[in-house]
Backbone as CSV, one residue per row, in Angstrom:
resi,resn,N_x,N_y,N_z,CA_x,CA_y,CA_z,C_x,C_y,C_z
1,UNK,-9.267,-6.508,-0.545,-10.412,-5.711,-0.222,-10.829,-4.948,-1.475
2,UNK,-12.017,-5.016,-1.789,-12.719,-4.607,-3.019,-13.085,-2.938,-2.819
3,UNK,-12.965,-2.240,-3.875,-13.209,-1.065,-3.594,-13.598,-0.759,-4.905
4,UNK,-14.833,0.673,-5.086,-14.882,0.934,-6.748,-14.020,1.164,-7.999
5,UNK,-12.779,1.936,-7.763,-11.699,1.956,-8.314,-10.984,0.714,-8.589
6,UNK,-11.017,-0.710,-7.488,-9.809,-1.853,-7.663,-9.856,-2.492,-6.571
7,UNK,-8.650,-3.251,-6.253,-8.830,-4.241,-5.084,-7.489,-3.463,-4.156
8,UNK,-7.159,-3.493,-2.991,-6.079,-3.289,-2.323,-5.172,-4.605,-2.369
9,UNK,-3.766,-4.873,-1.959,-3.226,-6.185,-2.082,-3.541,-7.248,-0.823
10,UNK,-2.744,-5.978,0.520,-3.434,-6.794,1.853,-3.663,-6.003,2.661
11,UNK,-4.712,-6.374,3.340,-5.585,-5.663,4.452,-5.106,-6.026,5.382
12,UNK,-4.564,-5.093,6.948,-4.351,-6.194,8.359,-5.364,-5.015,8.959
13,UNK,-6.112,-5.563,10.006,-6.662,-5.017,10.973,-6.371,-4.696,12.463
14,UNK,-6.042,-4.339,13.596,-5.953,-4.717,14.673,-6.776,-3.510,15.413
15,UNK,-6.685,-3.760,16.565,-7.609,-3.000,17.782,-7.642,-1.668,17.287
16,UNK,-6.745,-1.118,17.280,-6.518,0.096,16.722,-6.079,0.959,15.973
17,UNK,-5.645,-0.504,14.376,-5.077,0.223,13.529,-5.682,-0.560,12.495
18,UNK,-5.685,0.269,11.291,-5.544,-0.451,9.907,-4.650,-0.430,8.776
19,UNK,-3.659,-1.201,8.258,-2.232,-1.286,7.494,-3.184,-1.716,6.304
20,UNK,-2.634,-0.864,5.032,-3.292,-1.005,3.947,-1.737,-0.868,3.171
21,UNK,-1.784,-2.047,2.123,-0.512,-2.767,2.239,-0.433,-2.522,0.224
22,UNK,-0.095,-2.282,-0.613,0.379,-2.124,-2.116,1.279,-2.805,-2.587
23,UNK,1.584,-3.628,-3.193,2.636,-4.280,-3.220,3.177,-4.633,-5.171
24,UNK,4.520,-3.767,-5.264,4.510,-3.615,-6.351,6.370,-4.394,-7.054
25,UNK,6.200,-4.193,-7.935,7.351,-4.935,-8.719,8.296,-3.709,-9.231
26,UNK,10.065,-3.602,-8.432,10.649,-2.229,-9.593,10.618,-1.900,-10.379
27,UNK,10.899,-3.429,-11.618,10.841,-3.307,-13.063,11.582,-2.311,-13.723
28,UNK,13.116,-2.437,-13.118,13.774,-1.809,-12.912,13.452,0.314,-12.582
29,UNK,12.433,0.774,-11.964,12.498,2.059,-11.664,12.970,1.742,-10.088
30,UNK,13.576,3.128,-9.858,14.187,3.510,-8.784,13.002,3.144,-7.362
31,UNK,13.104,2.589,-6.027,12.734,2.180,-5.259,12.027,3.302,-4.620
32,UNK,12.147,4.826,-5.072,11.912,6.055,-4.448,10.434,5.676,-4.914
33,UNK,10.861,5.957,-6.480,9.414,6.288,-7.636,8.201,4.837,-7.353
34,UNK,8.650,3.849,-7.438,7.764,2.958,-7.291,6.916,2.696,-5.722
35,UNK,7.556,3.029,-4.469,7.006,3.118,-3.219,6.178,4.202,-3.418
36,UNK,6.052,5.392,-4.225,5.419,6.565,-4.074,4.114,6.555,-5.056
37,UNK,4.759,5.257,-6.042,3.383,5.146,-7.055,2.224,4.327,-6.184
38,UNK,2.417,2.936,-5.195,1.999,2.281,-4.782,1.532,3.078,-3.257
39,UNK,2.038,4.073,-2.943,0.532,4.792,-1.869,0.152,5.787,-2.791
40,UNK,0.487,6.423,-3.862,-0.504,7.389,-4.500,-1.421,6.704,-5.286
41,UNK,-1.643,5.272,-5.639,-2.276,3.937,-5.959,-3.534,3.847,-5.002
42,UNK,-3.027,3.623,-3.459,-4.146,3.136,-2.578,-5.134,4.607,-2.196
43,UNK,-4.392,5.741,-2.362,-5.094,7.137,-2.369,-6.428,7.179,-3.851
44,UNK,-5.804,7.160,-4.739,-6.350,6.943,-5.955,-7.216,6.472,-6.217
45,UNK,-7.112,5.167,-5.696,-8.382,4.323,-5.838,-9.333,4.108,-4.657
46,UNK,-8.920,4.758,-3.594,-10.001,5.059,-2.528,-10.180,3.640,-1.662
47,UNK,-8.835,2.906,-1.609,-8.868,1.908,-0.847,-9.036,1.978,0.662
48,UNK,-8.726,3.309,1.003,-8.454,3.704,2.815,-10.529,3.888,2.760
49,UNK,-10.734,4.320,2.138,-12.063,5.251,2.527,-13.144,4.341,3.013
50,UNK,-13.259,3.045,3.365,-13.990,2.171,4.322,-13.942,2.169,5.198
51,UNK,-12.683,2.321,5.281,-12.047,2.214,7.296,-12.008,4.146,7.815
52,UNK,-12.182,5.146,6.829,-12.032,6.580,7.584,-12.749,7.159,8.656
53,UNK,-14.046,6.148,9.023,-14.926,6.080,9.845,-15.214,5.499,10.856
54,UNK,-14.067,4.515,10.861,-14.003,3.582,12.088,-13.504,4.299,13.327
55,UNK,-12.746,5.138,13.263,-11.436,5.872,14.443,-10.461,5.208,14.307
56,UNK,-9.959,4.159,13.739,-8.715,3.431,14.091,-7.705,4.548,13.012
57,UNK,-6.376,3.999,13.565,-5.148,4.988,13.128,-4.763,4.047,11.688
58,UNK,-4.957,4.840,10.456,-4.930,4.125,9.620,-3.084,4.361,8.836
59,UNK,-2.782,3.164,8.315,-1.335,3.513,7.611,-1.021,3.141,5.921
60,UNK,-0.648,3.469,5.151,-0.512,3.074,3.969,0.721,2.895,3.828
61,UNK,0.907,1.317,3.356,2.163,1.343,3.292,2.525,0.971,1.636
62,UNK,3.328,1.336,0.765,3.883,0.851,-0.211,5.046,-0.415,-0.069
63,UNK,5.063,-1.445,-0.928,6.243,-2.542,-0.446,6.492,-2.559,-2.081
64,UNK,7.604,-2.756,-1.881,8.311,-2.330,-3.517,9.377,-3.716,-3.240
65,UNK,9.152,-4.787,-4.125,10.616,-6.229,-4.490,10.797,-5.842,-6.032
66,UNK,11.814,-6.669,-5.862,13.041,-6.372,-6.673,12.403,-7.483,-8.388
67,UNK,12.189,-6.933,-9.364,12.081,-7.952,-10.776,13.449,-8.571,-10.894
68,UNK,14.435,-8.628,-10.338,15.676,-10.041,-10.679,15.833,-10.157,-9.572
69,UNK,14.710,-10.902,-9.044,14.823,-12.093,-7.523,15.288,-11.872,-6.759
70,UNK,15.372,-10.559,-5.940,16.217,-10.194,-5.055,15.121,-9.943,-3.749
71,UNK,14.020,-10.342,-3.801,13.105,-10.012,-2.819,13.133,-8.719,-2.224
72,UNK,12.311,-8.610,-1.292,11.831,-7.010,-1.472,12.584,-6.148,-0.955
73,UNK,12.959,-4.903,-1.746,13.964,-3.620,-1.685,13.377,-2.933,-0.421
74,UNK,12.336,-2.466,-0.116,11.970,-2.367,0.951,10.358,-1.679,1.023
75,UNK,10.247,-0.716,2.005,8.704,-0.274,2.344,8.464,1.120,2.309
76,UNK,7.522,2.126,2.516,7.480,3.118,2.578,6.117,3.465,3.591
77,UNK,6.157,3.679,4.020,4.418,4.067,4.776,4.115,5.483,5.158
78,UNK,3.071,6.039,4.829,2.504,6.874,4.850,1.170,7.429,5.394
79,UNK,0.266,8.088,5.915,-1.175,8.349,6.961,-2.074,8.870,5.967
């Protein structure tokens, strides 16, 4: 999803929600710092602000995998 700042990674929609999804690489930093860069990312660049008008319950989630192939360390989500 295109926004003036950048693109978001993935968009899901449903009846009553919208998951706005960041999806970033550790590169070796701590799993704290990088989940927190990737929703202060989708804040930043004003990826939520299409959907703030709809009413649906919106969520930001950060997804943070691992740079030595360990697939993803895990998630963080945030409103």
């Amino acid at each position: 999803m295109q926004s003036v700042a950048g693109r978001s990674d993935v968009i899901v929609t449903t009846k009553d929600s919208v998951y706005i999804f960041e999806l970033k690489m550790d590169k070796g930093e701590d799993f704290e710092t990088v989940a927190q860069n990737a929703l202060t990312q989708i804040d930043t660049n004003g990826y939520a602000q299409r959907f703030a008008v709809n009413g649906k319950e919106m969520f930001k989630v950060g997804v943070v995998f691992s740079s030595e192939g360990k697939g993803m360390l895990g998630w963080k989500c945030g409103k």
